[in-house]
N, C-alpha and C positions, 0 to 999 in steps of 0.2 A: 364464449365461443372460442375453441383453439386456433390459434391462427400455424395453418396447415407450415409453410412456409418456416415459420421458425421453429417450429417441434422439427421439421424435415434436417435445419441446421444443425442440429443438438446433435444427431444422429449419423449426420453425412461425414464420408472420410474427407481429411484435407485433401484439397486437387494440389496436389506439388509432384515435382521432379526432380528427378538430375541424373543428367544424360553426358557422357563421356566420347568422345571421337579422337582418334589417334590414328593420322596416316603420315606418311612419309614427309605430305605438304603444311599439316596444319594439323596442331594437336589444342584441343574445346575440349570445355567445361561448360555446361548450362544446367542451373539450378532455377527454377522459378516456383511461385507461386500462383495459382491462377486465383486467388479469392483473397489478393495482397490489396496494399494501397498505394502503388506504385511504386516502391523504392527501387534503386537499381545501382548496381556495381558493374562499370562495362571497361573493359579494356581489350579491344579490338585490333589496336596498333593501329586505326584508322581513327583521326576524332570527328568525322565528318558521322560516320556509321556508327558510333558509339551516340552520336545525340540523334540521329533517326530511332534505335534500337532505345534511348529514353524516351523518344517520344510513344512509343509501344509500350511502355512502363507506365509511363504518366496517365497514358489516356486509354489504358487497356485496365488498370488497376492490377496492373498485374507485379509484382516482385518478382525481380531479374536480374539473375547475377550471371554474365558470360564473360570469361574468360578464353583471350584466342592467341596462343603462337602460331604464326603464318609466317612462309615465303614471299614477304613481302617484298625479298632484293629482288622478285620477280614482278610481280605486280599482283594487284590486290583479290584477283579472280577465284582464287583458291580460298580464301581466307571469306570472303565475302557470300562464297555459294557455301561454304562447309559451314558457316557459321549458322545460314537458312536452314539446311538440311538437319543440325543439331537441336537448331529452335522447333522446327516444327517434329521431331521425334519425342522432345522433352513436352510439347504440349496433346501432341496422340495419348501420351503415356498417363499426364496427367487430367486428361480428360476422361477416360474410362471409357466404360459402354455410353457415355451418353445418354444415360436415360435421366429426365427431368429437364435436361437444359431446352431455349428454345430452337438450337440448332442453327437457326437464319438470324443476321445480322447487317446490318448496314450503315453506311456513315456520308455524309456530307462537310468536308472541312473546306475553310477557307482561309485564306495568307493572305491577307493585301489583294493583289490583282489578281491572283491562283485560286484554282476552284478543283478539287479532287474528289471520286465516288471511288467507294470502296464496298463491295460486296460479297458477303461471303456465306457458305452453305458446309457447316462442319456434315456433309454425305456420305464420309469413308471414301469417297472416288476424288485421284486426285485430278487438277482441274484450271489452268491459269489462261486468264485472256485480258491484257493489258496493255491498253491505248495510251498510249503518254509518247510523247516527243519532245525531248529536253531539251532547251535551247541553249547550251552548254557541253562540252564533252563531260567536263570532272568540275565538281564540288569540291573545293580542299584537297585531299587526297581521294577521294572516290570518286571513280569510272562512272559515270552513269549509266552507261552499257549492264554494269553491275547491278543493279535494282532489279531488272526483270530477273537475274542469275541467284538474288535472293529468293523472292517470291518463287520461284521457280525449287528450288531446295526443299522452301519451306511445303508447298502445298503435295509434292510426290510425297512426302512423309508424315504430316499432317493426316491428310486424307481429308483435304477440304477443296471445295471448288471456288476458284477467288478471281472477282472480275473487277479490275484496277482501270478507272476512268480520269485522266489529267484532260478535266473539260477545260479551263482558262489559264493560263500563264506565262508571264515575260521572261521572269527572274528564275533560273533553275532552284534556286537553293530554296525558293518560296515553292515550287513545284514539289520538290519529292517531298517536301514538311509535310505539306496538305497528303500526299500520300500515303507516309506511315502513321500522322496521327489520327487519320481514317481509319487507316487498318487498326491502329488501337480501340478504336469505340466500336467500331463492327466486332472486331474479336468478343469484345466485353458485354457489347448487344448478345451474341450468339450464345455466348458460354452463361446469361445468367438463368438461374434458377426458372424454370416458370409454374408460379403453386397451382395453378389448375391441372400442369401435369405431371407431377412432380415423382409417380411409379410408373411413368411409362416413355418410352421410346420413340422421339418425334418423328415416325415413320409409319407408314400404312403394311411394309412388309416387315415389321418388329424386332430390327438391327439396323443399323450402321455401321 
């Protein structure tokens, strides 16, 4: 008997990208894979946001290479939402119509005393509701103010609906971890394959 799933791989185009942004504030480069095995090449000029943006790598499986010149002698706000806005363009693109994946994903990470839910609904409608209160202003060099201004980037572009829950945490730096490497395994939940449906559209109205 064939197994539906891997005849479907033989067949499927690569989901990859690469997406270019050039403004006056910040000029990105994002290339990724979405059916990688994590590698990633990040240079942010933030290294705080560069190991959040591995943790999306590592536990999204995803191969991600961004590069960013920012206005950093201003502060990191530009550089930090342009860089969301790029990511989630570079993964609309290489997502396609969607058809086959399972669309819904979700994730539970934990850090030590930090406990993060991440959820998400690739629906084409974009869509951000995230409870989290840092007990911290800045991580290293990033704002934490900053985090929703990613998320925020990413899901207007994306066209995904993303519900960001920081249920326990002391330690900031333990808090936003638990939050992007949620968001990694939800991402990864969402986008795989699912062989039951693998020619059709996970929608009752037959788009996304």
């Amino acid at each position: 008997m064939s197994d539906p799933l891997a005849s479907h791989l033989t067949v499927a185009q690569p989901r990859v990208a690469k997406v270019s942004r050039q403004t006056a504030e910040t000029q990105i480069s994002v290339a990724l894979n979405l059916d990688g095995t994590g590698l990633a090449q990040l240079a942010t000029g933030i290294g705080f946001l560069d190991h959040m943006l591995d943790q999306i790598a590592r536990h999204g499986l995803i191969d991600l290479d961004i590069q960013c010149q920012g206005d950093l002698h201003i502060d990191g706000h530009h550089t930090v939402e342009d860089i969301g806005i790029t990511l989630g363009q570079a993964v609309a693109q290489a997502v396609g119509d969607k058809k086959g994946i399972r669309r819904y994903g979700h994730a539970y990470v934990p850090l030590d005393e930090a406990l993060s839910r991440v959820v998400i609904d690739f629906s084409g409608r974009p869509g951000l509701e995230m409870d989290v209160h840092f007990t911290a202003g800045m991580i290293g060099a990033l704002d934490t103010q900053l985090v929703y201004e990613f998320f925020q980037g990413f899901v207007n572009h994306a066209g995904v609906s993303l519900h960001i829950d920081n249920l326990k945490g002391q330690n900031a730096h333990h808090q936003c971890e638990t939050i992007f490497k949620a968001f990694g395994r939800a991402v990864r939940a969402a986008l795989e394959w699912d062989p039951r449906a693998l020619s059709s559209i996970p929608s009752t109205k037959g788009s996304l």
